[in-house]
N, C-alpha and C positions, 0 to 999 in steps of 0.2 A: 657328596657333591662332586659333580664333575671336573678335572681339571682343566685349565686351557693350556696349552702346552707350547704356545706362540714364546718367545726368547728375542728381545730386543738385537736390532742387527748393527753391525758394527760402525754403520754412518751413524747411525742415532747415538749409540753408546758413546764415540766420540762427541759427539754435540753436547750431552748431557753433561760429559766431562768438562770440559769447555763451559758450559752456564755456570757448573757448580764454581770454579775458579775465577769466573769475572764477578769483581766485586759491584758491579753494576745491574747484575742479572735480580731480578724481582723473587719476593717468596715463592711466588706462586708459581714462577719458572725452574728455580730451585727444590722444588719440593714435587714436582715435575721429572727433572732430572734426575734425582736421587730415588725417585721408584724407578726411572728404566732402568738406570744403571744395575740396581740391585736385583732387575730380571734379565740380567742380560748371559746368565752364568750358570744359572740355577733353574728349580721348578717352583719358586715364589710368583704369583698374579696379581693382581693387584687389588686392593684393598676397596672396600664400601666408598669411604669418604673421596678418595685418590679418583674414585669414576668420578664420583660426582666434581670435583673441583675439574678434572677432565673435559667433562661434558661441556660444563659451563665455559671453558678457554674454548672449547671448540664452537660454539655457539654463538661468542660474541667478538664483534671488530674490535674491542680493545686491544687486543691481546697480536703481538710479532706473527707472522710466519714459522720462524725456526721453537718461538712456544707451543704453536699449535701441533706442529711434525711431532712435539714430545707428547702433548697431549693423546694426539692419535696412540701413537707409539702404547702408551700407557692403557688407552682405552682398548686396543686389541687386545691387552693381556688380563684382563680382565674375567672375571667368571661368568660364563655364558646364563646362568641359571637365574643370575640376579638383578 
């Protein structure tokens, strides 16, 4: 399978830092966070499920601004193929 070789960039890495330590930040911005960070270094992309909660932050007005940037963030690093 192809890889995507996109690497989260250092505004976002910091941001995701930042969610993960505000004790106010939501799961779903959390769990956000912690896939960029973890591509921010490495050649890990992001996971099946991780698109899909992605997708869906990116989809609907619930969800902040700086959730969505993670979202995106997340969904570029994503596997083209799937």
């Amino acid at each position: 399978m192809p890889r995507n070789k996109k690497r989260t960039s250092s505004n976002i890495a910091s941001q995701a830092a930042k969610t993960l330590a505000d004790k106010n930040s939501s799961k779903t911005a959390k769990s956000l966070a912690a896939s960029a960070l973890a591509q921010s270094g490495n050649k890990k992309q992001t996971g099946g499920e991780l698109e899909d909660l992605a997708s869906t932050v990116l989809s609907s007005s619930k969800y902040s601004d700086d959730t969505k940037a993670l979202a995106g963030s997340v969904l570029s690093q994503s596997n083209k193929k799937r």
